[in-house]
Jmol script that loads the backbone (N, CA, C; Angstrom):
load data "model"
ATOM      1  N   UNK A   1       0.261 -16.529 -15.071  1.00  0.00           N
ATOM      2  CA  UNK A   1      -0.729 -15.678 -14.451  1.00  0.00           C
ATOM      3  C   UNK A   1      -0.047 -14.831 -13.384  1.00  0.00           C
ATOM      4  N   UNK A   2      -1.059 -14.178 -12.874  1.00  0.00           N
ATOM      5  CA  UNK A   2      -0.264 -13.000 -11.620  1.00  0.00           C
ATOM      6  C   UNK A   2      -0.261 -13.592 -10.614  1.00  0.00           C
ATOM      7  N   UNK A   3       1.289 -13.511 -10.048  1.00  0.00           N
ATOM      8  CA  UNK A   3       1.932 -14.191  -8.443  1.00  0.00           C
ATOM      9  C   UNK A   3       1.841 -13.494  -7.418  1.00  0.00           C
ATOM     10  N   UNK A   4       2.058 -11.928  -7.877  1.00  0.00           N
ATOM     11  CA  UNK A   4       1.979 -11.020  -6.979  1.00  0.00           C
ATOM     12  C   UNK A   4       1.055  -9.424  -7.026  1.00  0.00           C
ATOM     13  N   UNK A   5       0.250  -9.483  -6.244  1.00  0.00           N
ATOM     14  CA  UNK A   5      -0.442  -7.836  -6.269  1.00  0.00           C
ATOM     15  C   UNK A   5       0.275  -6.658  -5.770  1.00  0.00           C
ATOM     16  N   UNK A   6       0.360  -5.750  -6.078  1.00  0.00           N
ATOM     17  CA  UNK A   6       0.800  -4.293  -5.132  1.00  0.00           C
ATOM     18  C   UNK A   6      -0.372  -3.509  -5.142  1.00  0.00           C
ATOM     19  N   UNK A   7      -0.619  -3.021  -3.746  1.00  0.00           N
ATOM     20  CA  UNK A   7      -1.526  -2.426  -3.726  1.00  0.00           C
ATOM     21  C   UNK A   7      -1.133  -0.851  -2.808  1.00  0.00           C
ATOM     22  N   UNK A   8      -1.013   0.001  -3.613  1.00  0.00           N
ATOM     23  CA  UNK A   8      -0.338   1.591  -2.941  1.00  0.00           C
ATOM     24  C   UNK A   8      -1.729   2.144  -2.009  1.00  0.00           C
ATOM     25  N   UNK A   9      -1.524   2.280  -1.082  1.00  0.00           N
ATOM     26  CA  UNK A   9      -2.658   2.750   0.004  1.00  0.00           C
ATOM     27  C   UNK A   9      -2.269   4.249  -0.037  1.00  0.00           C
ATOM     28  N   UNK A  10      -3.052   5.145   0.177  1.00  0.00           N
ATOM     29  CA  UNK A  10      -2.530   6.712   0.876  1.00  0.00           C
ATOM     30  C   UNK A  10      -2.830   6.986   2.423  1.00  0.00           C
ATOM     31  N   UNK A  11      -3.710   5.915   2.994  1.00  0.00           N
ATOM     32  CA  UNK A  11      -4.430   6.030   4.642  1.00  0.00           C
ATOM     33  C   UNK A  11      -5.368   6.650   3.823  1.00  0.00           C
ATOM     34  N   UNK A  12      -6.078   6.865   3.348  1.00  0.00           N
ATOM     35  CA  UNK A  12      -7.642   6.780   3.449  1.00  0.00           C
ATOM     36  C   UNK A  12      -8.468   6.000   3.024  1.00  0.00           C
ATOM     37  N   UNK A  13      -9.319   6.385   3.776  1.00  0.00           N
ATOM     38  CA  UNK A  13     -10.626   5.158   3.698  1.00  0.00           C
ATOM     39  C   UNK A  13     -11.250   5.031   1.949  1.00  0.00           C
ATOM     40  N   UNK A  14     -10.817   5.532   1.381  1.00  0.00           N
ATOM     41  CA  UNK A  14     -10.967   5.465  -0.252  1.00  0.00           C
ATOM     42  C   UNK A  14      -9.765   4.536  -0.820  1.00  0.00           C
ATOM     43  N   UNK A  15      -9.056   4.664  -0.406  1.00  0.00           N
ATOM     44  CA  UNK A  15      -7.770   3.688  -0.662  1.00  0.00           C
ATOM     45  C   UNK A  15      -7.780   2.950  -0.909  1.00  0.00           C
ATOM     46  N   UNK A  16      -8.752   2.337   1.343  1.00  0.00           N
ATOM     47  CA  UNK A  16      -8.910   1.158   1.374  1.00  0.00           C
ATOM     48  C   UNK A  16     -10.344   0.062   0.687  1.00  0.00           C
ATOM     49  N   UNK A  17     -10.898   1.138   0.291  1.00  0.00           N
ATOM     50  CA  UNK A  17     -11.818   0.505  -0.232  1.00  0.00           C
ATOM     51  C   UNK A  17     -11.750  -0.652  -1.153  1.00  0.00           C
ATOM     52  N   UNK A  18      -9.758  -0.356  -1.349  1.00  0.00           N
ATOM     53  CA  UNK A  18      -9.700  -1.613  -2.974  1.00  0.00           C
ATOM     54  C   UNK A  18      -9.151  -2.712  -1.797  1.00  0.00           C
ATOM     55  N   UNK A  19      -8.737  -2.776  -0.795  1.00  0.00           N
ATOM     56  CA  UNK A  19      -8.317  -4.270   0.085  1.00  0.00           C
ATOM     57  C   UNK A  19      -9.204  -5.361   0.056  1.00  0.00           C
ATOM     58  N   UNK A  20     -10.676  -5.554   0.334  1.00  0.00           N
ATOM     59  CA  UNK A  20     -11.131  -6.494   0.045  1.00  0.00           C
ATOM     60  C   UNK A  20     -11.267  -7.286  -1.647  1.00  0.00           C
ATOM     61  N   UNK A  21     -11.082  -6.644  -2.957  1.00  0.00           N
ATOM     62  CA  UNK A  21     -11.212  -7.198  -3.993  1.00  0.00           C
ATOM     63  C   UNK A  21      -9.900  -7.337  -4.280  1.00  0.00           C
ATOM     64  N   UNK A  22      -8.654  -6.585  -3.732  1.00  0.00           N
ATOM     65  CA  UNK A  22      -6.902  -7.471  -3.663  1.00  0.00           C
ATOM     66  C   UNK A  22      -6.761  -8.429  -3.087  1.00  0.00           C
ATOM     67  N   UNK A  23      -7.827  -8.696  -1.663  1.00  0.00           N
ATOM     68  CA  UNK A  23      -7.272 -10.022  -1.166  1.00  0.00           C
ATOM     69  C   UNK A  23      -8.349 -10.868  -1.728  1.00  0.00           C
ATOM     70  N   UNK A  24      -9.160 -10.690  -2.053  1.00  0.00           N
ATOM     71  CA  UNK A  24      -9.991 -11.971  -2.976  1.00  0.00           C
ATOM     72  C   UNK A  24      -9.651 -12.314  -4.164  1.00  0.00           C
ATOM     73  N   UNK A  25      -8.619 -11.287  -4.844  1.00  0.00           N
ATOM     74  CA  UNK A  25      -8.496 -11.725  -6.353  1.00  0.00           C
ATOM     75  C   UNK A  25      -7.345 -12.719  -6.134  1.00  0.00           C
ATOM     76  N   UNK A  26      -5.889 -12.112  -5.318  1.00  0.00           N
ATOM     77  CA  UNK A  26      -5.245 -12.432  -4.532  1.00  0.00           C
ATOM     78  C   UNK A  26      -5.598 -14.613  -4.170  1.00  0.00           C
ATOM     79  N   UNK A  27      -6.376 -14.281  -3.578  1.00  0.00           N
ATOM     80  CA  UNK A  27      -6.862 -15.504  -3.036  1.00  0.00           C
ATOM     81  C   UNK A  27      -7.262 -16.521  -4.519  1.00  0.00           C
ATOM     82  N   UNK A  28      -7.879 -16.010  -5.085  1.00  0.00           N
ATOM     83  CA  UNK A  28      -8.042 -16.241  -6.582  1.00  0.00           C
ATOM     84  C   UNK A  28      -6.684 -17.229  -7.055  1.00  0.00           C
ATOM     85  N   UNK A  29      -6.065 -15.534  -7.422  1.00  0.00           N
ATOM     86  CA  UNK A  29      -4.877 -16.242  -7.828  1.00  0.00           C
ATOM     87  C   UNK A  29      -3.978 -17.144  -7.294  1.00  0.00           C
ATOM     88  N   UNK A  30      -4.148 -17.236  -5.965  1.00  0.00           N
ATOM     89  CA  UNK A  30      -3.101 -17.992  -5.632  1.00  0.00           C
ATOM     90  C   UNK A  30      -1.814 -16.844  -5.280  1.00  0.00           C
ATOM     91  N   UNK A  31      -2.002 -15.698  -4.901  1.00  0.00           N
ATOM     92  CA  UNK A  31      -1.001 -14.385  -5.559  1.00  0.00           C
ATOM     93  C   UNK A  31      -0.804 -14.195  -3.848  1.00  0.00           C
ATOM     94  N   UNK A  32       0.455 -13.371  -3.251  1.00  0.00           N
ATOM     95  CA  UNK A  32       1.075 -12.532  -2.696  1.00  0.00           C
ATOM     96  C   UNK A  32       0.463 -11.268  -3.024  1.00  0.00           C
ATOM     97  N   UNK A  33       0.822 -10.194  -1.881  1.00  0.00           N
ATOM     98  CA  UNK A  33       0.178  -8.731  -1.754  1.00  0.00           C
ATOM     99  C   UNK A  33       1.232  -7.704  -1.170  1.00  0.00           C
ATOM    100  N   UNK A  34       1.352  -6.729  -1.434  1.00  0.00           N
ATOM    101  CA  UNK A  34       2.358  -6.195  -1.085  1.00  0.00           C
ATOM    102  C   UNK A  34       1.211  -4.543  -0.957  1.00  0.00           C
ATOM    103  N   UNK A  35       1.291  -4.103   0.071  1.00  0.00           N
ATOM    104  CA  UNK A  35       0.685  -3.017   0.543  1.00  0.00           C
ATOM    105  C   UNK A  35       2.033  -2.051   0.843  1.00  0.00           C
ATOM    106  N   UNK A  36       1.851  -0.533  -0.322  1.00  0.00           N
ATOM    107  CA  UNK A  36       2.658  -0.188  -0.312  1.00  0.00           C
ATOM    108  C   UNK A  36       2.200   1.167   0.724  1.00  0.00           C
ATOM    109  N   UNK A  37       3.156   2.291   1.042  1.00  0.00           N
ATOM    110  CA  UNK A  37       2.402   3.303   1.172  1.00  0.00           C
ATOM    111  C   UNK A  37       3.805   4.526   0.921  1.00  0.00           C
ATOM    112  N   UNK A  38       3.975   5.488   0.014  1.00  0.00           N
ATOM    113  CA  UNK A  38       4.724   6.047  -0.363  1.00  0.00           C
ATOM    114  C   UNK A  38       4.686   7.618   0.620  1.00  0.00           C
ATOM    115  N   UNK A  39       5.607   7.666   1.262  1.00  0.00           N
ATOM    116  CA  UNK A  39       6.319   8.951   2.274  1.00  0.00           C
ATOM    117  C   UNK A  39       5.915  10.250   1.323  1.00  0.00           C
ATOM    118  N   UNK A  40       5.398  11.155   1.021  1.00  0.00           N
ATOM    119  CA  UNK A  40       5.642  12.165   0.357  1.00  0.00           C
ATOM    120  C   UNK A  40       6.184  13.425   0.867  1.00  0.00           C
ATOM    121  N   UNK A  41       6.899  14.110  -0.063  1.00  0.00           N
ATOM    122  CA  UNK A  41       7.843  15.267   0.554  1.00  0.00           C
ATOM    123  C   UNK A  41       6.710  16.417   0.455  1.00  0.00           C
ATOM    124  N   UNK A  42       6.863  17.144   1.443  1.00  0.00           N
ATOM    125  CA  UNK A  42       5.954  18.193   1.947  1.00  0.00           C
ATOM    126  C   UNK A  42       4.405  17.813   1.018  1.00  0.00           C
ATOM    127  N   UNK A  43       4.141  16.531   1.841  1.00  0.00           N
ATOM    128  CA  UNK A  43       2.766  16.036   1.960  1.00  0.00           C
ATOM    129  C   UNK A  43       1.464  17.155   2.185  1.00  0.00           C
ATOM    130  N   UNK A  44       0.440  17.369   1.767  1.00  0.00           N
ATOM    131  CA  UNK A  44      -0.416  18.375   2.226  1.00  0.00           C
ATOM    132  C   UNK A  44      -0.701  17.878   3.452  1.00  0.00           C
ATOM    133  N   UNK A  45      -1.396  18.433   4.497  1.00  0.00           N
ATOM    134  CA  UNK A  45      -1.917  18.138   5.618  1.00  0.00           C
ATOM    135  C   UNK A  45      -3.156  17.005   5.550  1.00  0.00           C
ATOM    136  N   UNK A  46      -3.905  16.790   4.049  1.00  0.00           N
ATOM    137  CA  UNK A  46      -5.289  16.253   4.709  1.00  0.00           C
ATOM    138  C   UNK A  46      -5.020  15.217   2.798  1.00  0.00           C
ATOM    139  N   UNK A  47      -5.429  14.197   2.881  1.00  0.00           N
ATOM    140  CA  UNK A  47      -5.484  13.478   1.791  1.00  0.00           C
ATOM    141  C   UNK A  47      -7.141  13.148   1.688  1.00  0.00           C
ATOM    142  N   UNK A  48      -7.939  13.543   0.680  1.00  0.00           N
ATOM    143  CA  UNK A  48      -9.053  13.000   0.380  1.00  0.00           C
ATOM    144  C   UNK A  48     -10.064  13.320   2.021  1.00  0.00           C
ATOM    145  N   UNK A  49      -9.888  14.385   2.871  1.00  0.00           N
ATOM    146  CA  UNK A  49     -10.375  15.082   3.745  1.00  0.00           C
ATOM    147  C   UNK A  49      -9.984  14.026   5.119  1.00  0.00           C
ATOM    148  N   UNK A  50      -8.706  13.149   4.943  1.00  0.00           N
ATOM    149  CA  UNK A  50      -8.302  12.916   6.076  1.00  0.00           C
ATOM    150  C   UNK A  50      -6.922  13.226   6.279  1.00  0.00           C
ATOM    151  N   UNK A  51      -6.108  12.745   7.482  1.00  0.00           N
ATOM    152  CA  UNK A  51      -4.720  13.549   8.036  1.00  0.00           C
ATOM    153  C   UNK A  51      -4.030  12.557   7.071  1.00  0.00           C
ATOM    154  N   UNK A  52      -3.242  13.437   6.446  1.00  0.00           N
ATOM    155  CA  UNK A  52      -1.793  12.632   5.749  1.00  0.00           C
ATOM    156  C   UNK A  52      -0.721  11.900   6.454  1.00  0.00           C
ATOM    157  N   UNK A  53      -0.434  10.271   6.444  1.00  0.00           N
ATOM    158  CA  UNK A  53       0.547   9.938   6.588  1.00  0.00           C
ATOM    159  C   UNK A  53       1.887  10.414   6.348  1.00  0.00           C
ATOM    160  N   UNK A  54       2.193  10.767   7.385  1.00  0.00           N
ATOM    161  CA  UNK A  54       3.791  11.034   6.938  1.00  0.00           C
ATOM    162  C   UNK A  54       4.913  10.907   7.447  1.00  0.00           C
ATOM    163  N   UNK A  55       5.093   9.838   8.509  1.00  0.00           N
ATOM    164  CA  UNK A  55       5.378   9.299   9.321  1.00  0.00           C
ATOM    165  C   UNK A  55       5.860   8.179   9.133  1.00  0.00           C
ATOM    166  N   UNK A  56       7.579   7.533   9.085  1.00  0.00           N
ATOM    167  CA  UNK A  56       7.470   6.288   9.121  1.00  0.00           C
ATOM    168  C   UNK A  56       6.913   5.171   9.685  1.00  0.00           C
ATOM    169  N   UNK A  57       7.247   5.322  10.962  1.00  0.00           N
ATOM    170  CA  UNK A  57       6.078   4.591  11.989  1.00  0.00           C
ATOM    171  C   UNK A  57       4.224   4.409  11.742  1.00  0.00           C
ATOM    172  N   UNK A  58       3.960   5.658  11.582  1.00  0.00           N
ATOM    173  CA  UNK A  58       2.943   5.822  11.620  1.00  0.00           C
ATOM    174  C   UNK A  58       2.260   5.355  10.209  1.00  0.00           C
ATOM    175  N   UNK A  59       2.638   4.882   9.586  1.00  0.00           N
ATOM    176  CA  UNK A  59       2.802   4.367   8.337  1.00  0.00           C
ATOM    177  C   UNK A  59       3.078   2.919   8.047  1.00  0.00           C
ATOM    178  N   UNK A  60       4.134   2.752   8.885  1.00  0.00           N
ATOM    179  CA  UNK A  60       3.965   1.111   9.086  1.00  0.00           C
ATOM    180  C   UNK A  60       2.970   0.351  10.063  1.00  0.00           C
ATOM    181  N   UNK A  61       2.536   1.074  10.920  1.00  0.00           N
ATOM    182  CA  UNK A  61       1.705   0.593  11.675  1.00  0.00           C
ATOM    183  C   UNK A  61      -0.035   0.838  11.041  1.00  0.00           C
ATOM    184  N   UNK A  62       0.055   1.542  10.094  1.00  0.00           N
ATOM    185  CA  UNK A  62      -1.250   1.385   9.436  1.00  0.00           C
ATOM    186  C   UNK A  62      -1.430   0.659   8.630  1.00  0.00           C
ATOM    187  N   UNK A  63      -0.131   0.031   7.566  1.00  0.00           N
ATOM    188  CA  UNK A  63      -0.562  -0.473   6.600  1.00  0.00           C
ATOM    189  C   UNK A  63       0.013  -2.354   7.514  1.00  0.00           C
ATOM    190  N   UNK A  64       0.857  -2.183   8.420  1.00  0.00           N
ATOM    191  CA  UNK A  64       0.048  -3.710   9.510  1.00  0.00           C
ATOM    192  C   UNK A  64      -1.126  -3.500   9.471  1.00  0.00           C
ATOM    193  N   UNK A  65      -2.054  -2.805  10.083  1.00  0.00           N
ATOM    194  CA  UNK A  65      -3.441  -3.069  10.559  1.00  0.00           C
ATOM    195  C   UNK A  65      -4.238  -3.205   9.686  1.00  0.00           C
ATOM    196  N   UNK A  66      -3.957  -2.572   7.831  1.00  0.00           N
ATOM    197  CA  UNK A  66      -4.527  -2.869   6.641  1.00  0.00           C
ATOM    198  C   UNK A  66      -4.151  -4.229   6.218  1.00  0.00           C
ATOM    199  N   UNK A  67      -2.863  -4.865   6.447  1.00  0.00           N
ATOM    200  CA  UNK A  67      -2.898  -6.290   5.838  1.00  0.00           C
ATOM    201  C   UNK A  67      -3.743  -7.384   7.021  1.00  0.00           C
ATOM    202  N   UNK A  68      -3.936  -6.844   8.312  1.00  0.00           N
ATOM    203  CA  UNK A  68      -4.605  -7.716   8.662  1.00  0.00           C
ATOM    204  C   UNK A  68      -5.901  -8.892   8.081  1.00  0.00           C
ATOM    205  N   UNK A  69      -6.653  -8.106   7.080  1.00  0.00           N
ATOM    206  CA  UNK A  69      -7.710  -9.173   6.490  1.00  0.00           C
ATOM    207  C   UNK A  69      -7.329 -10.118   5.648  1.00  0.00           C
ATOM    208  N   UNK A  70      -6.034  -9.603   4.841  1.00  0.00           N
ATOM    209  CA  UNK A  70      -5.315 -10.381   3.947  1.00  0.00           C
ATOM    210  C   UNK A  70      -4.761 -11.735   4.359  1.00  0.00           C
ATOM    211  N   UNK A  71      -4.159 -11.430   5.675  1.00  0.00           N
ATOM    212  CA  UNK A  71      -2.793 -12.339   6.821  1.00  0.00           C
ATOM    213  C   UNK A  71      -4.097 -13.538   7.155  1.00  0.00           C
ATOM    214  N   UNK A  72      -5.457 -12.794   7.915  1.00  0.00           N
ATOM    215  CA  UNK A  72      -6.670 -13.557   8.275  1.00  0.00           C
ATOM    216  C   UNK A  72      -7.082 -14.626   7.523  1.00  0.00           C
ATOM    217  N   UNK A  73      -7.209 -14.341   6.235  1.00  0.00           N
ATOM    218  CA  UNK A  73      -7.579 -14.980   4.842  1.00  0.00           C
ATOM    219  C   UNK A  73      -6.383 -16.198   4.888  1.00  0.00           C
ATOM    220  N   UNK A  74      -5.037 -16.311   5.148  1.00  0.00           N
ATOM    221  CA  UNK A  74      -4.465 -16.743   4.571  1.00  0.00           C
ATOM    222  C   UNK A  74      -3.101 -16.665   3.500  1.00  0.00           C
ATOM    223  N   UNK A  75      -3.319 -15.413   3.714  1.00  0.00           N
ATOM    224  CA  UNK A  75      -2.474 -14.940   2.344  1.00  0.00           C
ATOM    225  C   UNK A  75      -1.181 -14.379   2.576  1.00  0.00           C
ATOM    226  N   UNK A  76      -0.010 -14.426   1.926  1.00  0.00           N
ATOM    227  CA  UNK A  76       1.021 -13.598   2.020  1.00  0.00           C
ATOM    228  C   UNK A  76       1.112 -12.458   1.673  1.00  0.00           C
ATOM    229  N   UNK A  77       1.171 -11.534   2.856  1.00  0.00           N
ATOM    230  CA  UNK A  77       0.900 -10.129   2.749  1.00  0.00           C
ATOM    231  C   UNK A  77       2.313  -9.422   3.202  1.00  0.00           C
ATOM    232  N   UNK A  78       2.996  -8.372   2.877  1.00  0.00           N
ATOM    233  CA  UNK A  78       4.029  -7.868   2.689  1.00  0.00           C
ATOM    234  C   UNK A  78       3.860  -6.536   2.874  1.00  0.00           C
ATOM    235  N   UNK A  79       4.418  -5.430   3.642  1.00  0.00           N
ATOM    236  CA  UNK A  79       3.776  -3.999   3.756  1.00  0.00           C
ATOM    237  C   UNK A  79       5.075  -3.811   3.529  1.00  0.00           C
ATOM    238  N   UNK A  80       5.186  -2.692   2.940  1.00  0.00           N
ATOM    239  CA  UNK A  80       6.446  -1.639   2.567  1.00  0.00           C
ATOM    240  C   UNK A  80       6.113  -0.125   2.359  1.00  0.00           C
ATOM    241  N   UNK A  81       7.332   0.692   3.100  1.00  0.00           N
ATOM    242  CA  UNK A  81       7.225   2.222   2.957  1.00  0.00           C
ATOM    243  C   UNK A  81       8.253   2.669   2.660  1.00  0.00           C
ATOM    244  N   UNK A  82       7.757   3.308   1.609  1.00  0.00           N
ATOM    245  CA  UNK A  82       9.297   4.419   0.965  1.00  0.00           C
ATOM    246  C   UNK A  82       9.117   5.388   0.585  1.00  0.00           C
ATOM    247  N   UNK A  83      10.242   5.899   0.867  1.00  0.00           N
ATOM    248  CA  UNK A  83      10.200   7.726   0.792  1.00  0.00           C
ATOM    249  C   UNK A  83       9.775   8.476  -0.829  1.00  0.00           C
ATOM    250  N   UNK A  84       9.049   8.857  -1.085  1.00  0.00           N
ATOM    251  CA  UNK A  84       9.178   9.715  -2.326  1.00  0.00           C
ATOM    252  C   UNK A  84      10.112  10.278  -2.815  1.00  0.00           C
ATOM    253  N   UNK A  85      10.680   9.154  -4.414  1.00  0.00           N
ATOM    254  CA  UNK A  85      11.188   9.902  -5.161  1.00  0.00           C
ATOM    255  C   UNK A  85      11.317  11.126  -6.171  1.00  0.00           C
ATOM    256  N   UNK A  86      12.129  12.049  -6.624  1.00  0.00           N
ATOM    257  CA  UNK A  86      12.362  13.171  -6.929  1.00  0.00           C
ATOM    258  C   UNK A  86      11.325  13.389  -7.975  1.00  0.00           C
ATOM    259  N   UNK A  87      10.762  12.766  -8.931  1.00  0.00           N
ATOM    260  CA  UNK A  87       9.497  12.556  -9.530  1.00  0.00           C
ATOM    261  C   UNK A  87       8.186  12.694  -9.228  1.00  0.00           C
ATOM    262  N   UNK A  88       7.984  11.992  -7.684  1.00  0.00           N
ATOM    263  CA  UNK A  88       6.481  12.445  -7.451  1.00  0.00           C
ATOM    264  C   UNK A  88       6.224  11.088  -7.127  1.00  0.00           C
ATOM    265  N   UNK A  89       4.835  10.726  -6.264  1.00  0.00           N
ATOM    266  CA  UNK A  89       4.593   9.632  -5.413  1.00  0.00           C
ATOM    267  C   UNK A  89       3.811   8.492  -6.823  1.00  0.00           C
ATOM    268  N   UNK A  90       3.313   8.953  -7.870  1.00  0.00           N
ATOM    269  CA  UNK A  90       3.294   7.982  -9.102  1.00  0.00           C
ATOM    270  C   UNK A  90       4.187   7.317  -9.121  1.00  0.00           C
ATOM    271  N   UNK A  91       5.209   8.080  -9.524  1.00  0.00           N
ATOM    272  CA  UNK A  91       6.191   7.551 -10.144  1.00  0.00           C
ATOM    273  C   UNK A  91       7.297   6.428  -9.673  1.00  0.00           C
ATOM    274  N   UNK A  92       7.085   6.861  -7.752  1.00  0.00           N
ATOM    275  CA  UNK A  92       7.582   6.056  -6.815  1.00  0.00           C
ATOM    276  C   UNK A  92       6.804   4.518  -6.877  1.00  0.00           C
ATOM    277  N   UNK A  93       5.873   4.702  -7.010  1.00  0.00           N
ATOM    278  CA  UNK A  93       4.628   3.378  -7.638  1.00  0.00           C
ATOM    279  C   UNK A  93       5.582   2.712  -8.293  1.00  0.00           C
ATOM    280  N   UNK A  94       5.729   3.128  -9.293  1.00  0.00           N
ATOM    281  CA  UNK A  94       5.750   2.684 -11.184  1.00  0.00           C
ATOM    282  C   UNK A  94       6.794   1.983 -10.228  1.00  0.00           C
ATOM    283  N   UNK A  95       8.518   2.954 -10.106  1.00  0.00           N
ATOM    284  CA  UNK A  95       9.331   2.165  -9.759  1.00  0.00           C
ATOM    285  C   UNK A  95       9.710   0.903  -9.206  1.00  0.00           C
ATOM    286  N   UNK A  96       8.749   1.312  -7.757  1.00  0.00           N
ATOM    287  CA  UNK A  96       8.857  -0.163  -6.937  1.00  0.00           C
ATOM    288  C   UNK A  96       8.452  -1.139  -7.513  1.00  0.00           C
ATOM    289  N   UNK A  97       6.872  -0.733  -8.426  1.00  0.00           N
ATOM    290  CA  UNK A  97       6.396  -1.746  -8.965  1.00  0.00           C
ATOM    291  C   UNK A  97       7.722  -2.755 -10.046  1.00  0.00           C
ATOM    292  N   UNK A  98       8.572  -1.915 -10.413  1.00  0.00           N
ATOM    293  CA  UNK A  98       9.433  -2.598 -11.508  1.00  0.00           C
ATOM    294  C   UNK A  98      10.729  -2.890 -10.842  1.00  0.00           C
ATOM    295  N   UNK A  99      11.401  -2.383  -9.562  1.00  0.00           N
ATOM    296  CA  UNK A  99      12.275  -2.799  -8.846  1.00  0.00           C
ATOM    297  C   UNK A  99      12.392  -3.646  -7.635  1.00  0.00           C
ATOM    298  N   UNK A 100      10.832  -3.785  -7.230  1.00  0.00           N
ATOM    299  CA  UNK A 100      10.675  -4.362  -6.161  1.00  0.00           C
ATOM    300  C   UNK A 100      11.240  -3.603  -5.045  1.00  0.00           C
ATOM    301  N   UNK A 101      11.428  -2.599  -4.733  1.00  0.00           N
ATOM    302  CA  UNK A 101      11.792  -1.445  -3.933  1.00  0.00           C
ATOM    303  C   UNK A 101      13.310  -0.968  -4.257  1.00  0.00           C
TER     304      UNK A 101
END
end "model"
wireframe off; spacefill off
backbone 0.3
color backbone group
């Protein structure tokens, strides 16, 4: 069965809407979480009508404050940020998802 979730955030509140059914399935499984959030190169200004992350810092310190319900619960939660590869912020997904960063 599944050990581990990834869950790619963009900072918006649509994003986060999937954190509570990752850390319950999560919890379910018995599974690890890994909250990703991918850097994009000349990011637009506004994602889904809020300000784009684009910021390392500012980026790690959001997706801390997103694993907080996870950490609360119990669970092993893991945040990671990486820069967008030459492909496009999908594709940076796919990768990590298959390299583990």
């Amino acid at each position: 069965m599944y050990k581990h979730l990834l869950v790619p955030l963009d900072g918006s509140r649509l994003a986060e809407a999937a954190l509570p059914a990752a850390f319950g399935l999560a919890r379910k499984l018995n599974a690890g979480v890994t909250l990703l959030h991918v850097i994009e190169r000349r990011a637009p200004e506004l994602i889904h009508g809020e300000r784009h992350l684009a910021a390392l810092e500012e980026a790690r310190g959001y997706l801390g404050e997103s694993a907080r319900g996870g950490i609360e619960a119990g669970l092993p939660v893991d945040v990671r940020v990486e820069q967008e590869r030459s492909a496009g912020v999908a594709r940076s997904i796919v990768d990590f998802a298959v390299t583990g960063g």
